[in-house]
C-alpha positions in Angstrom: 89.1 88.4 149.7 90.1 91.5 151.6 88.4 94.7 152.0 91.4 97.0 151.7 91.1 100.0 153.9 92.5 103.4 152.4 95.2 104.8 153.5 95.0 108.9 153.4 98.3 110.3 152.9 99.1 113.6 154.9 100.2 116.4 153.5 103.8 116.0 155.5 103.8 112.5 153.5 103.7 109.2 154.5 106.1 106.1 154.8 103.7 103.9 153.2 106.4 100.8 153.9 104.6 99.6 156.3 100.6 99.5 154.8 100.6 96.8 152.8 98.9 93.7 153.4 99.1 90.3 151.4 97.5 90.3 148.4 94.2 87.9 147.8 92.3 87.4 145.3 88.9 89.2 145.1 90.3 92.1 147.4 87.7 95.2 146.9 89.0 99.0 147.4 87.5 102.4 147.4 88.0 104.0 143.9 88.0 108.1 143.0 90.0 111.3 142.4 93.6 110.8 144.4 93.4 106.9 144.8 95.9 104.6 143.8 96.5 101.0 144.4 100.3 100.3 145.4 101.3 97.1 144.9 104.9 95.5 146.0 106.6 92.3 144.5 109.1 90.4 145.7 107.9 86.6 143.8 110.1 85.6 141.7 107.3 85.7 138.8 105.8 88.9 137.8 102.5 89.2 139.1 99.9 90.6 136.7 97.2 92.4 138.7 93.6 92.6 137.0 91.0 95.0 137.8 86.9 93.9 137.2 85.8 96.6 134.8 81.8 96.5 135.3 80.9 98.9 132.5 79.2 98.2 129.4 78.8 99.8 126.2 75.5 100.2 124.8 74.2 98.7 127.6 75.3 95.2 126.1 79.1 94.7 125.5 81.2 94.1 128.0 84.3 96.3 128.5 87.4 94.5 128.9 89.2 94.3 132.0 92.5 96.1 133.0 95.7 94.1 133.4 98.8 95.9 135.0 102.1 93.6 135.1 104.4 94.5 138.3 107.8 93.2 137.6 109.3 89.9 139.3 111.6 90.1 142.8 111.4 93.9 143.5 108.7 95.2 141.4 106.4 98.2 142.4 103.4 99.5 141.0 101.3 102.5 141.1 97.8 101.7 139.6 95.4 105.0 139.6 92.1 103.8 141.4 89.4 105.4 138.8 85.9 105.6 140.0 84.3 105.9 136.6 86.2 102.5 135.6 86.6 100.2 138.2 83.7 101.1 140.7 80.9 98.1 141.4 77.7 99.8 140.2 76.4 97.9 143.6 79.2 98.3 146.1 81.3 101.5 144.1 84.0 99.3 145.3 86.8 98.1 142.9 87.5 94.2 142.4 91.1 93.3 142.1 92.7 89.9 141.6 96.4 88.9 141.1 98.1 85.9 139.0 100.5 85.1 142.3 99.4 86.1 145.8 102.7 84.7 147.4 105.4 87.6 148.2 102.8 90.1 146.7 101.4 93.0 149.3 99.1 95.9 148.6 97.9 99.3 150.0 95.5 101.7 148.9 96.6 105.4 149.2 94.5 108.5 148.9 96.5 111.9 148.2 94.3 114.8 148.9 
């Protein structure tokens, strides 16, 4: 597990090449407006990346959570960070875990 620090892109861009950092499961990120998780994969499986939705409906049923698949070998995705979905009612931190960790890396970016 891996606290994932945020990376703030400037408004002259970024090269974000060199941000990410292996995937693990149980990595937490900062979720809200302009956040988005970016996630590289060079496994030869696709890697299906699941984010803990905490909400409930009625106070009772449990939402089901997210599942984003990134594509095997070269596969990137762009997975919009959203506060009012994925944030920890405790921590307001998101939970994310991945099917395959090996040849997967991940950043969070913030665009202002």
């Amino acid at each position: 597990m891996t606290a994932l620090v945020t990376q703030v892109v400037p408004n002259v861009g970024q090269d974000i090449g060199a941000a990410p950092v292996a995937a693990t499961n149980g990595d937490t990120a900062a979720c809200g407006s302009g956040t988005f998780l970016y996630v590289k994969n060079t496994n030869a499986a696709a890697c299906t990346v699941t984010l803990t939705t905490p909400g409930q409906v009625d106070g009772r049923l449990a939402i089901a959570d997210s599942s984003f698949s990134v594509g095997a070998n070269t596969g990137i995705g762009i997975i919009p960070l959203i506060y009012a979905l994925y944030a920890d009612p405790t921590t307001g931190l998101a939970t994310i875990n991945y099917s395959v960790t090996s040849g997967v890396t991940v950043a969070v970016v913030r665009v202002p």
